[in-house]
N, C-alpha and C positions, 0 to 999 in steps of 0.2 A: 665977231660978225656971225658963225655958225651958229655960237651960243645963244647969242638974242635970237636967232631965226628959229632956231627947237624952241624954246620957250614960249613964242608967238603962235607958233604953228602947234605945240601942247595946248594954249588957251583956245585956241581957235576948236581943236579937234574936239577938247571938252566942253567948247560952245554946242558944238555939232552934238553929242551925247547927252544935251538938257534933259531931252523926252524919254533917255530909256532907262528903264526899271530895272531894280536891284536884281542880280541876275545869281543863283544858282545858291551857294551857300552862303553872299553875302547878303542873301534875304533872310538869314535868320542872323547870323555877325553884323549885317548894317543895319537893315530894317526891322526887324524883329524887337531887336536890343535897344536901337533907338528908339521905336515906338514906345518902349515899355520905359524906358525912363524920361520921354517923354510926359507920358502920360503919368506917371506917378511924379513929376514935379521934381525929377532927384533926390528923392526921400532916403531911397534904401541905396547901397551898395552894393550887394549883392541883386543879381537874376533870379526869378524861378525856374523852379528845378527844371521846366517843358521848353525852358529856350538856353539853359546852362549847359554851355560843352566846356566848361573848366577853364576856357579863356579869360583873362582878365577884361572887365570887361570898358575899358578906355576909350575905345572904336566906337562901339555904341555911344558912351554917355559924347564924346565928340559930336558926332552927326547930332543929337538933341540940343546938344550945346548951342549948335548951327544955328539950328531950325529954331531955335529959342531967340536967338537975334535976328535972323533974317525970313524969318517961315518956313514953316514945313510944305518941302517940297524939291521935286528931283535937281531942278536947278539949285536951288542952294545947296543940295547934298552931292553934287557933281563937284561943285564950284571952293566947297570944302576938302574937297583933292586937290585942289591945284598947287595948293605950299609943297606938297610933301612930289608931285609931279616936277614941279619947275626946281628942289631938292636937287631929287635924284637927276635931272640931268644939267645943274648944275656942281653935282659931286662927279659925276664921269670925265668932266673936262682933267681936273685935277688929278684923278688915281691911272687915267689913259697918258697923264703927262709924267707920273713917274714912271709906269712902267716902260714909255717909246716916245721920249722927249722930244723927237724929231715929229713927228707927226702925232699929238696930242688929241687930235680933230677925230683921228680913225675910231679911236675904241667909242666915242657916242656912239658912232654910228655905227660900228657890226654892235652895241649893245641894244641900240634902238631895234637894228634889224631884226634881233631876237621877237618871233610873233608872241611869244610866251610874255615877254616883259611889254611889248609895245600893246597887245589888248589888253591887261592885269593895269596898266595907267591909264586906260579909257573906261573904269570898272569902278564904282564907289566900293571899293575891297580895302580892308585893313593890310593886305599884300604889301600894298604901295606903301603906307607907314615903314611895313617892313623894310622893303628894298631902302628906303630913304634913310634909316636909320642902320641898318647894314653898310651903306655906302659912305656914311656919315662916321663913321664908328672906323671902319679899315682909313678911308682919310686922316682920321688920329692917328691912324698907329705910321701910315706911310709919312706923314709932314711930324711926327709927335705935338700935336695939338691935341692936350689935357683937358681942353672944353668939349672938343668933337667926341673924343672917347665917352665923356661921361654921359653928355646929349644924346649919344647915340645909343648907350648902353641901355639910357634911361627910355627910350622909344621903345627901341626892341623887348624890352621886358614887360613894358604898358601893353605892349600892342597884342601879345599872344604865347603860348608856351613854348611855340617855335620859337618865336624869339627871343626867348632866354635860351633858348639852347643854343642859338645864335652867339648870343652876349658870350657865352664860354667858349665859342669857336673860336671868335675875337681873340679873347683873354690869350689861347694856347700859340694862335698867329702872333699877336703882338712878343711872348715871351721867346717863343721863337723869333725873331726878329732882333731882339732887344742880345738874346743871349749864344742861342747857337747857327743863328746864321752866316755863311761865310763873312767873313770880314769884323764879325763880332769877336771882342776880347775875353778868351776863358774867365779871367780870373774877375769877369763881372758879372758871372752866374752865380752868386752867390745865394744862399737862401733867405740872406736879409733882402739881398739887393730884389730875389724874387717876389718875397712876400712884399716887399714894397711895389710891384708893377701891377698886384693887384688892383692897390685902392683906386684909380679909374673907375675899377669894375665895381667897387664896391657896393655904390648907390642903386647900383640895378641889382646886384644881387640881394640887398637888403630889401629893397623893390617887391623881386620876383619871390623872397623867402616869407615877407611881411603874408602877400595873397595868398599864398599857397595854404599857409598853414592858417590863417584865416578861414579857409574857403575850406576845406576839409574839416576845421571844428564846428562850422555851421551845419 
């Protein structure tokens, strides 16, 4: 019942934020990057150099992507937040139910209360990919679902260089987890058994390693 009510009350809120404009550095990460691969028809992969801060540049061609099916315009570019909104708070139900199984309800809510995350989901901001693919990503490691890790890994890396450093956060928590956390068995840290708890990560790392060194031979 909460859950559908955040969810309603997310659509609603970003009904309310059709009319406002890309606000602060998501006018060169949203609208800048969009415009330009808009407007160049998705030719090239790469940015010029006057709007390239080294991000990969996914967020962008996304929002043109939008705009390509639905038109250019704030409400579609609102409205293309909402998976990655209704995401992340449908990931808090779950990671608030492992950590205080008793009352699963609370962690939405002191995480919604956070003003820092509650306006960054009212913002056309790659942020929100972030958080969605963060939340989406520790979900794997706390349930061991091998699809949310790789999903998630694979967002976090698309979406910006924070978020591959994200993706490694992940990796160091989940091995932690897996190998020396209380209740874990010594004798299954092994360094086979390690190198194997990589390949989740693998895809975003080959991902993040692909652009990197693309983007710097160009």
């Amino acid at each position: 019942m909460l859950r559908g009510l955040l969810l309603l009350l997310s659509a609603l809120a970003l009904w309310g934020m059709r009319d406002k404009p890309f606000f602060w550095d998501t006018i060169q990460l949203g609208s800048k990057h969009a415009h330009w691969y808009y407007g160049q028809g998705f030719r090239y992969l790469l940015l010029p150099p006057e709007i390239d801060s080294g991000h990969p540049p996914a967020f962008g061609m996304y929002i043109a992507a939008v705009w390509t099916v639905f038109g250019k315009s704030l409400l579609s570019s609102h409205l293309a937040m909402l998976p990655f909104v209704w995401g992340t708070i449908w990931l808090l139900f779950p990671v608030g139910r492992y950590f205080a199984p008793r009352c699963e309800w609370l962690f939405p809510l002191l995480a919604l209360a956070n003003p820092v995350l509650l306006t960054q989901l009212l913002l056309i901001s790659p942020d929100v990919v972030l958080v969605c693919g963060f939340l989406l990503g520790l979900y794997g490691i706390l349930y061991q679902r091998l699809s949310a890790k790789i999903i998630g890994g694979l967002l976090l890396a698309a979406i910006s260089t924070r978020g591959m450093m994200v993706v490694v956060a992940l990796f160091l928590f989940d091995a932690y987890q897996r190998f020396f956390a209380p209740g874990a068995t010594p004798t299954r840290a092994t360094l086979g058994a390690i190198l194997k708890s990589t390949l989740p990560y693998a895809p975003a790392g080959l991902l993040a390693s692909a652009f990197l060194l693309y983007h710097y031979w160009q």
